[in-house]
C-alpha positions in Angstrom: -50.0 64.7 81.5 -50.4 66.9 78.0 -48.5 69.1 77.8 -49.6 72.5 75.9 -48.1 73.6 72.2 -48.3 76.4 70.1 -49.8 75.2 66.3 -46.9 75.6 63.9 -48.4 75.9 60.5 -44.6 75.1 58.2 -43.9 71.9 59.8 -42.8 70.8 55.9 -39.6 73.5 56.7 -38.5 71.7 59.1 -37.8 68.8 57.7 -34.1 68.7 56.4 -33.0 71.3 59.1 -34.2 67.6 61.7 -32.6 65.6 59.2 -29.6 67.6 58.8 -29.7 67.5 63.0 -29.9 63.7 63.4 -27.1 62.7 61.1 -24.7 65.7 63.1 -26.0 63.9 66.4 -25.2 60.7 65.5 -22.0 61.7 63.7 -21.1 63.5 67.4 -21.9 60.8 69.3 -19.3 57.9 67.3 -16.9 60.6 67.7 -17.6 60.9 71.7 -17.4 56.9 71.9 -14.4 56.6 69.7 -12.6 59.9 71.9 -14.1 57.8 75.5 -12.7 54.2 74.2 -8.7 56.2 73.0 -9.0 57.8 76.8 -9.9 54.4 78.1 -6.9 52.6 75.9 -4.6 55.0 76.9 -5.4 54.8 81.1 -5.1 51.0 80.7 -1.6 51.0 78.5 0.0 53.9 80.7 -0.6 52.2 84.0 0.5 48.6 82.8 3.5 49.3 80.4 4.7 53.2 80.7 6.8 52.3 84.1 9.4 50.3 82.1 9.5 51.9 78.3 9.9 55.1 78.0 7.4 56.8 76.1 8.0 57.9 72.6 11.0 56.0 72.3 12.5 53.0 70.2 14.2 51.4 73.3 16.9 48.6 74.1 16.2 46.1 76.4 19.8 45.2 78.1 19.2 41.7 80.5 21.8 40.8 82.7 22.2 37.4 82.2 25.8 37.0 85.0 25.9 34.3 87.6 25.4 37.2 90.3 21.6 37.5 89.5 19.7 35.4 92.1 16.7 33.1 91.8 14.2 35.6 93.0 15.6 38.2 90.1 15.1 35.8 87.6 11.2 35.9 88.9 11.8 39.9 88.1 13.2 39.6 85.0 10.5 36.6 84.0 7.5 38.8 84.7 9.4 42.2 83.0 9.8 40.2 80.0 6.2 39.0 80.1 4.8 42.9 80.5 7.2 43.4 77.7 6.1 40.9 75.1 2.1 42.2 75.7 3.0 46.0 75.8 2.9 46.0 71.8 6.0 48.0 71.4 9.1 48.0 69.1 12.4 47.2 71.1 15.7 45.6 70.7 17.2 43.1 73.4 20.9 43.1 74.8 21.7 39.8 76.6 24.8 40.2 78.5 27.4 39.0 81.2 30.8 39.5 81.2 30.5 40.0 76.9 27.4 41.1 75.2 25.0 39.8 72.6 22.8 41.0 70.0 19.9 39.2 70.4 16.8 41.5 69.0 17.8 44.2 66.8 16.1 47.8 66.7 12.4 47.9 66.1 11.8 44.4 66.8 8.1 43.4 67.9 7.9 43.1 71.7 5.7 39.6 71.3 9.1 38.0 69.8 10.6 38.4 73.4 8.1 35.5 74.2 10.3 32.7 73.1 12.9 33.9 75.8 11.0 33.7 78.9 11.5 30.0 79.2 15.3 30.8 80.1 14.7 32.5 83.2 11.3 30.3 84.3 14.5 28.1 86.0 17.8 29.2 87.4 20.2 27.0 85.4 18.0 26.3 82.5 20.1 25.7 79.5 20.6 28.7 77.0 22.6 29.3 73.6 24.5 32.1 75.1 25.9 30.0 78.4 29.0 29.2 76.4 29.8 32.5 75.2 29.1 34.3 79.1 32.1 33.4 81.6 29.8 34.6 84.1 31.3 37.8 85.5 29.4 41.3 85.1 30.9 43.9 82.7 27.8 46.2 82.2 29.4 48.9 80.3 29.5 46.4 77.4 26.0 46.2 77.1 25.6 49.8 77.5 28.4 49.8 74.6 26.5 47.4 72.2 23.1 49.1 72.5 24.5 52.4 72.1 26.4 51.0 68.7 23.1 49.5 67.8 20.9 52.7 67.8 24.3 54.4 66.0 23.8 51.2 63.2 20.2 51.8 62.8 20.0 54.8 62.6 17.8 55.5 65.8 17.1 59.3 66.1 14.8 58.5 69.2 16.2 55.6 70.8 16.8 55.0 74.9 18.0 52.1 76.8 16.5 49.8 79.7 19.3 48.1 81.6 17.8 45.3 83.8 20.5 43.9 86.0 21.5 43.6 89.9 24.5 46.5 88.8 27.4 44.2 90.8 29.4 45.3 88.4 33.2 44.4 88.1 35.2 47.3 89.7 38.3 47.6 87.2 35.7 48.4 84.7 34.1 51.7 86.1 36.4 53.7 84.1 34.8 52.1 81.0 31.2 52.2 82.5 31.9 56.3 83.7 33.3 56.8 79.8 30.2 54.9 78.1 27.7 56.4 80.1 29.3 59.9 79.3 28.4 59.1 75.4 24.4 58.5 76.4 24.7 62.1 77.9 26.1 63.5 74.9 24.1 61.7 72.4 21.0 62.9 74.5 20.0 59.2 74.7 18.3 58.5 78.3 19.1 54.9 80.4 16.7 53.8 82.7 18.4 51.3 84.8 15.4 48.6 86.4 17.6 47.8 89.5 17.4 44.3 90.9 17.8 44.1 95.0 21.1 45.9 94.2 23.8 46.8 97.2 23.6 50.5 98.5 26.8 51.0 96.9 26.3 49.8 93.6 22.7 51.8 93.4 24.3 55.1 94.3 27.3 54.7 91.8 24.8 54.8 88.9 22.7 57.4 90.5 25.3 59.7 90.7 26.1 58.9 87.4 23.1 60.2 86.4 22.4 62.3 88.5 22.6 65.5 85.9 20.4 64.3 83.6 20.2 60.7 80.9 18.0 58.7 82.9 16.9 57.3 86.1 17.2 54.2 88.6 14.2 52.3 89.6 14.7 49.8 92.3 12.9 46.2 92.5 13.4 44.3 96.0 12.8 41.0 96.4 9.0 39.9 96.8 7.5 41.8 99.6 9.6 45.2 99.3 8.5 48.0 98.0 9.6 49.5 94.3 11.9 52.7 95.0 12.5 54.8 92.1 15.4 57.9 91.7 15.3 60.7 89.4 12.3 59.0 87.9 10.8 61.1 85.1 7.0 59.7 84.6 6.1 60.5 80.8 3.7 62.7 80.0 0.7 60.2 78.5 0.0 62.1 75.1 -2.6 59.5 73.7 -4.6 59.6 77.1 -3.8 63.8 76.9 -5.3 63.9 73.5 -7.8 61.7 74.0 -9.2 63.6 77.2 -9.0 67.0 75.1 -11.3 65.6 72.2 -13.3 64.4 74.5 -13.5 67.8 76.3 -13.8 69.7 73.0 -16.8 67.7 71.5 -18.4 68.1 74.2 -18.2 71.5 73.9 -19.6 70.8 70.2 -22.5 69.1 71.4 -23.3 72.1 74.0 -23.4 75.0 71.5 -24.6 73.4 68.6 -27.3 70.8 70.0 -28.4 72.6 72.8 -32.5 72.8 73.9 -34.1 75.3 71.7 -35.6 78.2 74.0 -37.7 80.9 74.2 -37.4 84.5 75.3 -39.8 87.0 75.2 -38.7 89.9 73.2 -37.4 93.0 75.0 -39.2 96.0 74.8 -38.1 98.5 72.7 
């Protein structure tokens, strides 16, 4: 079917304007891909790696490496470590049990926690640090060392993941109560990733942080469900952003490309 048109004698006129139109279309429409694929990265990295890092932060990871922590937690901690190495952070890494150990320091690549996932792949499996861990469970020591570390480095946005069953030794909870009292002050947040911990223990460090520095996120053994405390999700700025930019050029490609139209002219 033709359709009908009205003769237009200055088609030369409109020559650069449709030039001028297809290079801002095709300028606006990389930009529209490019905002859709930073929305798309950010959806994919915020459900698979936001849960354990905080976002916007230069954290510590803080293992608990004590004889207390079962065989199905060292499944836990395997597959942490392994979400870990791929989330293409920077973190540092605390290994601990009764003393701590420095074994990443701040701002390390993630992928370089890769080399330590064949110690927990097997309860027993030989380690460097066996002869320097008696053992027992002295968690403020690890809170200790990281908080040092980020003090060292010079950290101004640091936080700390502590990844242990929290059985921690009972003459030391007026150390543990003094240490985490310097996180508060320092403004530096603690997530603690609990693993199948006693009712007990989890309530101690809830309390604990209960008015404000953190939060306690539970993990069962396989076939229970997570259970989180005072969790704080962080807002996803890059999939924010991204959704924005997309919103706004669209908005671009509305007014400024939209179907030309005709109206008759009112009368006067």
């Amino acid at each position: 079917m033709r359709r009908s048109a009205i003769p237009f004698g200055e088609v030369r006129a409109l020559l650069r304007p449709e030039r001028r139109t297809l290079a801002f279309r095709l300028v606006l429409a990389a930009a529209l891909l490019g905002a859709l694929a930073a929305a798309y990265l950010g959806a994919h990295r915020t459900g698979k790696h936001a849960g354990l890092l905080p976002s916007g932060r230069s954290p510590i990871v803080a293992i608990d490496m004590s004889w207390s922590v079962s065989y199905d937690n060292y499944d836990e901690i395997e597959r942490a470590l392994q979400d870990l190495a791929g989330s293409g952070r920077h973190i540092g890494l605390v290994l601990f049990s009764d003393v701590a150990y420095e074994a990443l320091p701040p701002g390390t690549r993630a992928s370089e926690l890769r080399p330590y996932l064949r110690f927990f792949r097997k309860r027993g499996t030989q380690n460097p640090w066996q002869e320097a861990f008696a053992g027992g469970t002295r968690i403020w020591s690890a809170l200790d060392l990281a908080h040092r570390m980020l003090m060292r480095d010079r950290v101004s946005n640091g936080a700390v993941v502590l990844i242990s069953d929290l059985a921690d030794a009972p003459n030391d909870r007026a150390l543990l109560a003094q240490t985490l009292s310097s996180y508060v002050s320092d403004r530096i947040p603690v997530k603690i990733v609990a693993l199948d911990p006693t009712p007990e223990d989890e309530q101690l460090f809830a309390r604990a942080l209960a008015h404000g520095g953190g939060s306690v996120e539970t993990l069962g053994p396989p076939g229970r469900p997570t259970a989180q405390r005072k969790a704080r999700p962080a807002l996803p700025t890059a999939l924010v952003a991204s959704a924005l930019a997309l919103a706004l050029l669209l908005g671009v490609n509305e007014l400024a490309l939209g179907r030309l139209s005709w109206r008759p002219r009112s009368a006067a």
